[in-house]
C-alpha positions in Angstrom: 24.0 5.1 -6.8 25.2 4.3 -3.5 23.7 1.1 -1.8 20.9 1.8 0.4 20.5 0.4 3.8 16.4 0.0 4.6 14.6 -0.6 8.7 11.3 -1.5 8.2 10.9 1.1 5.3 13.6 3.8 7.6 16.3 5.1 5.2 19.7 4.8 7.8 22.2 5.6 5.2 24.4 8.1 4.1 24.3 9.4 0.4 25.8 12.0 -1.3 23.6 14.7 -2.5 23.2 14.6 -5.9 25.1 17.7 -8.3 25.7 18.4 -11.5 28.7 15.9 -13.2 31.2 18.1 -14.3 31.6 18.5 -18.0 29.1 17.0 -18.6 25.9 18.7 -21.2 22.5 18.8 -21.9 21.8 20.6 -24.9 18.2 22.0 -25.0 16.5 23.4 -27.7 12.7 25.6 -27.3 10.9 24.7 -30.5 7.9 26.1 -29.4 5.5 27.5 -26.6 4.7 23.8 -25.6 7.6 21.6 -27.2 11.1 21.5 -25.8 13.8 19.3 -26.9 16.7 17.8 -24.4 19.3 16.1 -25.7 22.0 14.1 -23.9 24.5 11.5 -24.4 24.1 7.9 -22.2 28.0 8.5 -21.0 27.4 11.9 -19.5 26.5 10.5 -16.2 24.3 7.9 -14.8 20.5 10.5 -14.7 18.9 13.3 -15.6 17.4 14.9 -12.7 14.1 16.1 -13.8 13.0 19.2 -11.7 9.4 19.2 -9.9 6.8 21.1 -9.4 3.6 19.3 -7.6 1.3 22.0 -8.1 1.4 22.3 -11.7 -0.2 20.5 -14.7 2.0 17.7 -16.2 4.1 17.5 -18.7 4.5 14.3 -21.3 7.6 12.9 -22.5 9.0 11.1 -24.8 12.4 9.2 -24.1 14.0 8.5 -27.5 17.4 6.4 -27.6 19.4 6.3 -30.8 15.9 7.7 -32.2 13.7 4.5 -31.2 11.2 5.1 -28.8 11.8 3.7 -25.0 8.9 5.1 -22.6 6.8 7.7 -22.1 6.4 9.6 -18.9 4.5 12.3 -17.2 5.5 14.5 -14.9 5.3 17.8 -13.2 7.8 19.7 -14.6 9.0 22.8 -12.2 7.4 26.4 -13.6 8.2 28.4 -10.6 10.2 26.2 -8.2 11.7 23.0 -7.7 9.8 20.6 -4.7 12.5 17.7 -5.4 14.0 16.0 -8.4 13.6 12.8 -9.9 16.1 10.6 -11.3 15.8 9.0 -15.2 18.5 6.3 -15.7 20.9 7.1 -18.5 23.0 3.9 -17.4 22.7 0.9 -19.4 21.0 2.8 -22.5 24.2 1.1 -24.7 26.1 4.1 -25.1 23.1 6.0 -27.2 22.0 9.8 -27.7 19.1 10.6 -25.1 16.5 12.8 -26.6 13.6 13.9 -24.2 10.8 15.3 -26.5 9.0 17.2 -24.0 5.4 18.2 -24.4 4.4 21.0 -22.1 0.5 22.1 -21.4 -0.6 25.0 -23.3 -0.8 28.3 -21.5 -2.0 30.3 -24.2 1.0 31.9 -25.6 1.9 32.4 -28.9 2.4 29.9 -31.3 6.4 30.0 -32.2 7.3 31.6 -28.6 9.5 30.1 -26.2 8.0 29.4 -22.6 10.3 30.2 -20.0 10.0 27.9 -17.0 12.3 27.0 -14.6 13.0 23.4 -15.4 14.9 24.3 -18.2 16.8 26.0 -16.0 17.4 23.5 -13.2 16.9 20.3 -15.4 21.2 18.2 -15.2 23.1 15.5 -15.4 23.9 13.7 -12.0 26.2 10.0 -11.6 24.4 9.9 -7.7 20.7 10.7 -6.6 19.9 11.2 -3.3 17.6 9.4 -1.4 18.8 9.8 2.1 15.1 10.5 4.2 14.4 13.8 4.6 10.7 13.7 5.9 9.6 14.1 9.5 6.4 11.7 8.7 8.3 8.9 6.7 7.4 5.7 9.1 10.1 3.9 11.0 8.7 0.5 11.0 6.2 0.3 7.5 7.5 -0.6 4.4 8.0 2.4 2.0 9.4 3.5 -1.1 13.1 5.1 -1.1 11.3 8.0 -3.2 8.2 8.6 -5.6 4.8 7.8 -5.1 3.2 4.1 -3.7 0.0 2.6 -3.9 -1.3 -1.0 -4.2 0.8 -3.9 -3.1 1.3 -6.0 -6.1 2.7 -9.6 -7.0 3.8 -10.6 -3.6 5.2 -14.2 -3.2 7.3 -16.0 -0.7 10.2 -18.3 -2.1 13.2 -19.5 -0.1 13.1 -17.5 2.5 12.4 -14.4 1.0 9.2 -12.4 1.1 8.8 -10.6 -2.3 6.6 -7.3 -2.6 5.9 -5.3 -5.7 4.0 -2.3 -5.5 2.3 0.3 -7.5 4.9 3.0 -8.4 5.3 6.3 -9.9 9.3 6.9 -10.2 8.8 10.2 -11.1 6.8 11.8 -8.8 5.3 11.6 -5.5 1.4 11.8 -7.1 -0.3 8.8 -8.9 0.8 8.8 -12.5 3.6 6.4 -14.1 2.3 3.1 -12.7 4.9 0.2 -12.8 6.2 -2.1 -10.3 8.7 -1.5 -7.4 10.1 -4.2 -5.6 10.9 -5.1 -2.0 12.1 -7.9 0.0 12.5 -8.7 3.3 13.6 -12.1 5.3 11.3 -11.8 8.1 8.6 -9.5 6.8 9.4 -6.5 9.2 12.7 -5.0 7.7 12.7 -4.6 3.9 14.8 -4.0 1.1 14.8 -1.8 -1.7 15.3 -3.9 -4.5 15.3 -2.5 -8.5 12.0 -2.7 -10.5 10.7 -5.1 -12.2 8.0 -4.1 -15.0 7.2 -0.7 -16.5 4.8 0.0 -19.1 4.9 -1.1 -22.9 3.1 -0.7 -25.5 0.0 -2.6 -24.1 -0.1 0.3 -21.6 0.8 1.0 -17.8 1.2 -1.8 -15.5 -1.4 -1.9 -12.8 -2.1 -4.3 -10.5 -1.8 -7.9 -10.5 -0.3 -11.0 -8.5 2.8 -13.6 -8.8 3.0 -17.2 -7.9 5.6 -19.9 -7.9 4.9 -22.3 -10.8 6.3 -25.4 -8.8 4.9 -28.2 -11.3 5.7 -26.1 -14.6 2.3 -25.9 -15.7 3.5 -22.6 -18.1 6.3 -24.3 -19.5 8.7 -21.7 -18.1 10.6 -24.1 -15.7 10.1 -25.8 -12.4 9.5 -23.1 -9.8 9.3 -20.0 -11.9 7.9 -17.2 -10.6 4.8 -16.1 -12.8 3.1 -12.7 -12.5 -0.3 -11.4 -14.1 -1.1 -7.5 -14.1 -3.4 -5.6 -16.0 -1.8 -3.4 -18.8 -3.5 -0.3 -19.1 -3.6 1.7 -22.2 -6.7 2.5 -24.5 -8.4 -0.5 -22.8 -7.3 -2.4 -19.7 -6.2 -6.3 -20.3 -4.5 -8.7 -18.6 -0.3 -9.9 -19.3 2.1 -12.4 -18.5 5.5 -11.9 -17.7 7.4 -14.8 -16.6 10.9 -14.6 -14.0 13.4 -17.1 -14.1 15.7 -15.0 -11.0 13.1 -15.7 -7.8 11.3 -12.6 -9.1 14.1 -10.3 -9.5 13.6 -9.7 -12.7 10.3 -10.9 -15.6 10.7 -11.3 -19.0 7.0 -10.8 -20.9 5.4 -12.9 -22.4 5.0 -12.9 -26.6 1.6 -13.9 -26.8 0.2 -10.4 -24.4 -2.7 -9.8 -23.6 -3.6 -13.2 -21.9 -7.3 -12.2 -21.2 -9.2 -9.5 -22.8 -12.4 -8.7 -21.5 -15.1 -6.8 -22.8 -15.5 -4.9 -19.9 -13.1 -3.1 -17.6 -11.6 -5.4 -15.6 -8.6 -5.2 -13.9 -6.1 -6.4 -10.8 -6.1 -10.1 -11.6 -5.2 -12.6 -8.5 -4.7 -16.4 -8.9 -3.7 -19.2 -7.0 -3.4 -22.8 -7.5 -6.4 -25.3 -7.0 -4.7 -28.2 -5.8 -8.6 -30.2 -5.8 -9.3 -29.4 -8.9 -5.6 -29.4 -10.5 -5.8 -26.1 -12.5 -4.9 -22.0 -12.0 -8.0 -19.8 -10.5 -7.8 -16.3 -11.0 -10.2 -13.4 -9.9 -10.3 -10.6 -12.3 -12.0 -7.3 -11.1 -14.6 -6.1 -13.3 -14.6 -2.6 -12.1 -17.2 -1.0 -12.8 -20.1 -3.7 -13.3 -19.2 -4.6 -9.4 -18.4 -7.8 -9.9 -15.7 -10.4 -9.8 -15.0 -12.6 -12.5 -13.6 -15.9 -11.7 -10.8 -18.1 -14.6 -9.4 -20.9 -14.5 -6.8 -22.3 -16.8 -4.1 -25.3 -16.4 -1.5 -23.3 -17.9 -1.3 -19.6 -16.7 -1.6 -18.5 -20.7 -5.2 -19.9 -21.6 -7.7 -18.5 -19.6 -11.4 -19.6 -19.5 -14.7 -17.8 -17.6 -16.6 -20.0 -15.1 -19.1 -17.2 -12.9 -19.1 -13.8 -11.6 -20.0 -12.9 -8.3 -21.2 -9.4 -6.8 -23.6 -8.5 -8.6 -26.3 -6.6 -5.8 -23.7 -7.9 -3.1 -22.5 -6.0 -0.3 -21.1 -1.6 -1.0 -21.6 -1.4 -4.7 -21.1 2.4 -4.9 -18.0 2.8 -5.7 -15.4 0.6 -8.4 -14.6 -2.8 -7.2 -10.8 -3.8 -7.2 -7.7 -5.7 -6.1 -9.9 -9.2 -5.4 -8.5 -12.2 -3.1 -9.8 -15.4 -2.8 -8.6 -17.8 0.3 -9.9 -20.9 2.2 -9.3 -20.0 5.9 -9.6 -22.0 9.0 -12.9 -21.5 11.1 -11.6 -20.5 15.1 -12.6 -23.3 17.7 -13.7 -25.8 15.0 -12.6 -27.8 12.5 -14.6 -26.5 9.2 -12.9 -24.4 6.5 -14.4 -21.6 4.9 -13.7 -19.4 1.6 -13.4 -15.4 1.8 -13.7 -13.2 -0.8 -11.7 -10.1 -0.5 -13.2 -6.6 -2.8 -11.3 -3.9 -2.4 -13.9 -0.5 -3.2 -13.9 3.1 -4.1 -15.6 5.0 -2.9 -18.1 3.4 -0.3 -15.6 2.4 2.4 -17.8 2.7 6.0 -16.3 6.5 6.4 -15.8 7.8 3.1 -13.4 6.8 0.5 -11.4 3.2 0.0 -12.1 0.5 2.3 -11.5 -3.6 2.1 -15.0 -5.5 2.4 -15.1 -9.5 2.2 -17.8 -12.2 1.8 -17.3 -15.3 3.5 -18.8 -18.5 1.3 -18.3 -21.4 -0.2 -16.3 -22.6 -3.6 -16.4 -24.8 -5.5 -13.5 -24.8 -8.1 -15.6 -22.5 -10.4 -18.4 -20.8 -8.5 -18.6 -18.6 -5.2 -21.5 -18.4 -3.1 -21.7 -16.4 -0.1 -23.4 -17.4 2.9 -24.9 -13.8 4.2 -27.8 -12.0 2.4 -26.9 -9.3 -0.1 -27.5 -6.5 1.6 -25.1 -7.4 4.7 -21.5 -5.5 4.1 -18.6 -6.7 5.9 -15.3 -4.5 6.7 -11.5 -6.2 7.2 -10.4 -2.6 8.4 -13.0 -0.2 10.4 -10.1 3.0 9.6 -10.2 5.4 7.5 -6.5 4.0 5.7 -6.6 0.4 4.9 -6.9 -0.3 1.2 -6.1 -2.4 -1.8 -5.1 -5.7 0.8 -4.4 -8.8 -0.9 -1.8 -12.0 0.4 1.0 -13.3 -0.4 1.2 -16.3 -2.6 3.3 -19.7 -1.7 3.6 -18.7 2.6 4.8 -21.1 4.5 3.0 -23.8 6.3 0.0 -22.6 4.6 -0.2 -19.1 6.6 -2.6 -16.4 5.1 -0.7 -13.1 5.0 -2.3 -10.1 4.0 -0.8 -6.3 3.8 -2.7 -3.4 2.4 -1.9 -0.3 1.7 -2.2 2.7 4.3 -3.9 5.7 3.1 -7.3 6.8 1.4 -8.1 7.9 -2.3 -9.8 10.6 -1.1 -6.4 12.4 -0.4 -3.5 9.9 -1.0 -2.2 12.6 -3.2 -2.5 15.2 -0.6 -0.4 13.9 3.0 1.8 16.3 3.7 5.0 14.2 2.2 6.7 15.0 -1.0 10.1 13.1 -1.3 7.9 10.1 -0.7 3.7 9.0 -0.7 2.1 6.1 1.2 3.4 3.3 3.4 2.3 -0.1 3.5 0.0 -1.1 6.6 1.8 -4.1 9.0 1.7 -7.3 8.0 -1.5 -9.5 9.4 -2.4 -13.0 9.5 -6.0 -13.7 8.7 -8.6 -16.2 9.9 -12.1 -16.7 10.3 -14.5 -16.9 13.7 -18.3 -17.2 14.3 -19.9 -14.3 16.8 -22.7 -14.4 18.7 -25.0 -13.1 16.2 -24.6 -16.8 14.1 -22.2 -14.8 11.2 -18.4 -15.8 11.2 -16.1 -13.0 10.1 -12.5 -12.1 9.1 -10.1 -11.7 12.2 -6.5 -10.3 11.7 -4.0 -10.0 13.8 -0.5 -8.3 13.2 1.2 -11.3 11.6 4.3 -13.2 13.9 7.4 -11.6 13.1 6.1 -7.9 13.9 7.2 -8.9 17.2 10.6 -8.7 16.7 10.0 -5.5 16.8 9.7 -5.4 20.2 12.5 -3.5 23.0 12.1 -4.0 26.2 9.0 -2.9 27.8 7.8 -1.1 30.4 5.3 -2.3 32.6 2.7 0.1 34.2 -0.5 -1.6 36.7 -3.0 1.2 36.2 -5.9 -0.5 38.5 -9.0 1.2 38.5 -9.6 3.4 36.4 -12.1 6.4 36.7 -13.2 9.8 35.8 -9.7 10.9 36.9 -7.3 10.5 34.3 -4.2 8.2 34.9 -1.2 9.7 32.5 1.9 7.2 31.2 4.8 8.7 29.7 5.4 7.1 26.1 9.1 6.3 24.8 10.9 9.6 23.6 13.4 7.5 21.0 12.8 7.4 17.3 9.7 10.2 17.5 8.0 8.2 20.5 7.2 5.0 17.8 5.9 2.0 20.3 3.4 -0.6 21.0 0.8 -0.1 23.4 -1.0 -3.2 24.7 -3.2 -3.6 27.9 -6.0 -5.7 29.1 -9.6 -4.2 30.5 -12.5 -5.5 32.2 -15.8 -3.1 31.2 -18.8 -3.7 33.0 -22.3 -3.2 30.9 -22.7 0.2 30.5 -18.9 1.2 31.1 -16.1 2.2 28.3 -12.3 3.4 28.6 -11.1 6.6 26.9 -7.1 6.2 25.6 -5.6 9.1 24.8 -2.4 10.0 22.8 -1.1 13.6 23.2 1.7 15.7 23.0 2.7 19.5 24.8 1.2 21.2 21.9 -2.6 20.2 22.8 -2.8 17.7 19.7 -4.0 14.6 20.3 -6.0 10.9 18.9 -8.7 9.5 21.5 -9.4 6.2 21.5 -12.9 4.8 23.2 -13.6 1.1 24.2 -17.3 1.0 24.7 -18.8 -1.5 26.3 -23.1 -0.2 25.4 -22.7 -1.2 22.4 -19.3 -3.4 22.1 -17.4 -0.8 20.0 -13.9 0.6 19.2 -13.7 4.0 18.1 -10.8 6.8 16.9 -10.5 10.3 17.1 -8.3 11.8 14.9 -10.1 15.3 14.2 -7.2 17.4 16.6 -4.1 14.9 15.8 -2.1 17.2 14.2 -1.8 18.5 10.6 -5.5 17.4 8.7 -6.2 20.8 7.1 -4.8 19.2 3.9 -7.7 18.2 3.2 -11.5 18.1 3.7 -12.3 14.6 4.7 -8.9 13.8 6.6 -10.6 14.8 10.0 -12.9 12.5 11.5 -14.0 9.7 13.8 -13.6 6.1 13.0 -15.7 3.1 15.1 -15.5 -0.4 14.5 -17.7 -3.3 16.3 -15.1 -4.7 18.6 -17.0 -8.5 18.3 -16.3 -9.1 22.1 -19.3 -10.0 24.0 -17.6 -10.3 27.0 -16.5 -7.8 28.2 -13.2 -8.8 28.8 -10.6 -6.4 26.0 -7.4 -7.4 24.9 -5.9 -4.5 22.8 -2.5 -3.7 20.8 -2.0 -0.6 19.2 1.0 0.0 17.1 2.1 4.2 16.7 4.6 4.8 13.8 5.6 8.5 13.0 2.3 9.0 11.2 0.1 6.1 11.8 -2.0 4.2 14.6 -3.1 0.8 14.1 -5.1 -0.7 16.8 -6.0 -4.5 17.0 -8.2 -6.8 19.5 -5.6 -9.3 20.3 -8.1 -12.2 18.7 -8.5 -10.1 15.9 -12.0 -9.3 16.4 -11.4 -5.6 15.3 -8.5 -3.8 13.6 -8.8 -0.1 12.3 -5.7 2.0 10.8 -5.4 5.6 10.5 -3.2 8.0 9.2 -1.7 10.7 12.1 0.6 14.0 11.5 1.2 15.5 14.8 3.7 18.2 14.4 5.7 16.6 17.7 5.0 13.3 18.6 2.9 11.7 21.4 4.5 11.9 24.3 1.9 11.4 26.7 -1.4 8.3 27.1 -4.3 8.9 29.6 -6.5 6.5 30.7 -9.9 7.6 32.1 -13.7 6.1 32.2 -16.4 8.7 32.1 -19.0 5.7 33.0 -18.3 3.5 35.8 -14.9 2.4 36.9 -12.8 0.2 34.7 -9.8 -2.2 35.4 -6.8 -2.2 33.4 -3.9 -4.6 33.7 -0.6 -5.5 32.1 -0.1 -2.4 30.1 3.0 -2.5 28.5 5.0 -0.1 26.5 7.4 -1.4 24.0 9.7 0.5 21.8 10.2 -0.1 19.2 13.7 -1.6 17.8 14.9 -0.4 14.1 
């Protein structure tokens, strides 16, 4: 494969298109209706590009080398025609025979007849695979996969400069199915790098989600410094393993004694960090479906003991609970600390779907308590695509960095992408402040180094603001990606309408609201949302201002908006296909007249 060269997720390179290596074979043989042999030899070339079809029911392999079983997949093999290919690695298989037992769905012919379909057909040996970008919505400045699907961020870590992101992965399709770990890095978490993967499943199962942390006092025995990651392996039941890296997380090596926690229940996602008080490992373990979060600790990272659960009657408990966090964060414009639990749900998010509540609390080493009632919910994200958010392990000078990732279960599987599925939100930096109202909350901002994103800006002086629209131009480059920020004075009963819009009548409106202190987005005529039912739709977070006074950023990629109070108060993300990009911002007040000032346009630099 040629190297890649990655921008903040943006394929520049140029690849070869991947073809057939001349010479080479694949010797197929239809045993019957549903079982297909393929048979190939490790030397051949470097893959086998499997031909898909996404609208068709899957179908299960079995990768045999020199007769011993090596995975199992399941994917979408092409019936009718071919969406994209996928590659499966021949190179480094020691020279053996390849034998793909493939296990097609039964369509009701008849036992002992061959079943034509067109993978059999298309299904060849390649030494390149393209992964050159070939999709209008891939974003320029998220992190994304080169190909396949992508869904929670997993077993992220910082170490020696390097920010380290594993992710949920399907590498052989662009729907969920498959799950392993990618891996990413990136030297200033803006611009990352496609590195190879680092688990796949085993016998124990799949590998969900789970975190990584640097062993620095060789509590595991694995050596100073080591890299340590925990993730749920998901087969008959789910449980929790160990794997171990010795190359700053480049590569693990599991551990012998898997599964290192088997609960009763299903539980998954585990997240730990180190208790420096109480001198041992605390991990949060999701128990899914009991909507609760069980909290370990253990002084070794192998033996792992229960202390409490907490969640049980707390907060949304309508849909699964997932991908915990637990982080002591510093209270704004005082000196007192506070704990925040972070529960990722499905369904039960504040507009349908996946969303990222938190409790803020006390703990203790063993036992968190949360200091509002039950029946209050809090939300880090007030958009529709924010999900699965969890922070990196071992940041520097103790920052808490968070990234989610940017879509909805409710049709993740449906965006209209196909080489590719699901970007990761922008990096933020988390905090804690008290309101008005005597509750303190979760404030994020986009974390430090998204400004190097920045070109240079233009500067606009709007003024006053009425009924009569005031219209901007946005930056053409890249597919018009930019940052928008501004300031705005609303009196009482006063809000400020912010429009994006391009020449085919598509646009996302955006409402400050002073009545009621509120943020709100628009997304029902953005573009392309007939893909699915609950795509269109209007978003409104509590803006936590109580002022008056509205600082606000808002970050357009080629098929996202994120929008953030400067302090952090509110943040909401949501997921945009125009067919052209916006071109055009308006600025108008149907109630009173409103001052905006230093509005400034950056584009943004890849």
């Amino acid at each position: 494969m040629k190297q890649t060269i990655i921008v903040g997720g943006l394929l520049i390179g140029s690849f070869a298109t991947a073809s057939a290596v001349s010479g080479a074979s694949l010797k197929v043989e239809n045993l019957s209706a549903t079982n297909t042999l393929v048979k190939a030899m490790s030397t051949d070339g470097k893959y086998i590009l499997l031909p898909v079809q996404e609208n068709v029911a899957p179908a299960h392999i079995r990768v045999l080398s020199d007769g011993r079983l090596d995975e199992t997949l399941n994917i979408n093999l092409a019936e009718s025609r071919v969406d994209y290919y996928v590659p499966l690695l021949l190179d480094g298989r020691n020279g053996n025979d390849i034998l793909l037992d493939v296990r097609t769905p039964d369509k009701g012919i008849v036992a002992g007849e061959a079943q034509p379909s067109l993978w059999i057909d298309e299904i060849k040996i390649a030494d390149e695979f393209d992964i050159s970008n070939r999709e209008k919505y891939r974003p320029a400045f998220h992190h994304t996969p080169d190909y396949g699907w992508m869904n929670d961020p997993n077993g992220m870590f910082f170490k020696d400069g390097v920010w380290h992101l594993s992710y949920q992965w399907n590498p052989y399709g662009s729907k969920w199915e498959n799950m392993s770990w990618g891996h990413s890095t990136s030297n200033d978490l803006v611009h990352w790098n496609s590195q190879n993967p680092v688990l796949y499943g085993d016998a124990l199962g799949a590998v969900f989600s789970g975190s990584a942390v640097v062993d620095k006092n060789n509590t595991a025995g694995f050596g100073k410094d080591a890299v340590v990651a925990l993730f749920t392996s998901a087969g008959a039941s789910q449980v929790q393993s160990l794997a171990h890296s010795s190359d700053d997380g480049m590569t693990y090596e599991r551990y012998p004694g898997n599964p290192v926690i088997a609960y009763e229940r299903e539980s998954r996602d585990p997240n730990m960090f180190w208790d420096a008080e109480n001198g041992r490992w605390v991990l949060l373990l999701a128990s899914a479906l009991d909507h609760e979060m069980l909290i370990f600790t253990s002084p070794d990272l192998k033996e792992w003991s229960l202390q409490s659960k907490f969640g049980n009657g707390y907060g949304s408990q309508t849909g699964v609970w997932e991908c915990p966090d637990l982080l002591r964060l510093p209270v704004e414009g005082t000196d007192k600390e506070k704990w925040v639990l972070i529960c990722n749900i499905n369904p039960g998010g504040p507009f349908g779907g996946s969303a990222t509540q938190y409790f803020v609390g006390d703990f203790d080493g063993s036992k968190f308590i949360a200091d509002s009632p039950a029946e209050v919910t809090k939300w880090m994200d007030y958009g529709k695509d924010h999900y699965a958010a969890v922070s990196f392990s071992n940041a520097p000078d103790d920052r808490a960095i968070m990234i989610g990732w940017m879509s909805n279960w409710e049709y993740a599987n449906d965006v209209p992408t196909m080489q590719f599925r699901s970007a990761n939100t922008l990096p933020r930096e988390v905090s804690l402040f008290e309101f008005n109202d005597g509750q303190t909350y979760l404030a994020s901002v986009p974390a430090k180094e998204v400004d190097l994103l920045r070109g240079t800006p233009k500067h606009f002086h709007p003024g006053k603001v009425g009924k009569g629209a005031k219209r901007f131009s946005l930056p053409t480059a890249n597919d018009g990606i930019c940052e928008i920020e501004f300031e705005a004075d609303l009196k009482k009963d006063s809000n400020l309408e912010i429009v994006l819009s391009n020449a085919e009548g598509e646009n996302v409106v955006m409402t400050l609201n002073a009545a009621d202190d509120t943020f709100s987005m628009d997304r029902r005529n953005s573009g392309l949302t007939d893909f699915s039912e609950y795509f269109p739709c209007v978003t409104t977070a509590p803006a936590y201002n109580g002022t008056g006074h509205y600082k606000v950023r808002i970050f357009v990629d080629r098929s996202s908006i994120e929008a953030f109070s400067a302090d952090g108060h509110f943040s909401m993300t949501n997921l945009v296909f125009p067919t052209k990009p916006y071109t055009t911002m308006t600025l108008s007040s149907a109630n009173g007249v409103v001052k905006v000032e230093n509005l400034n346009v950056y584009p943004i630099k890849l």
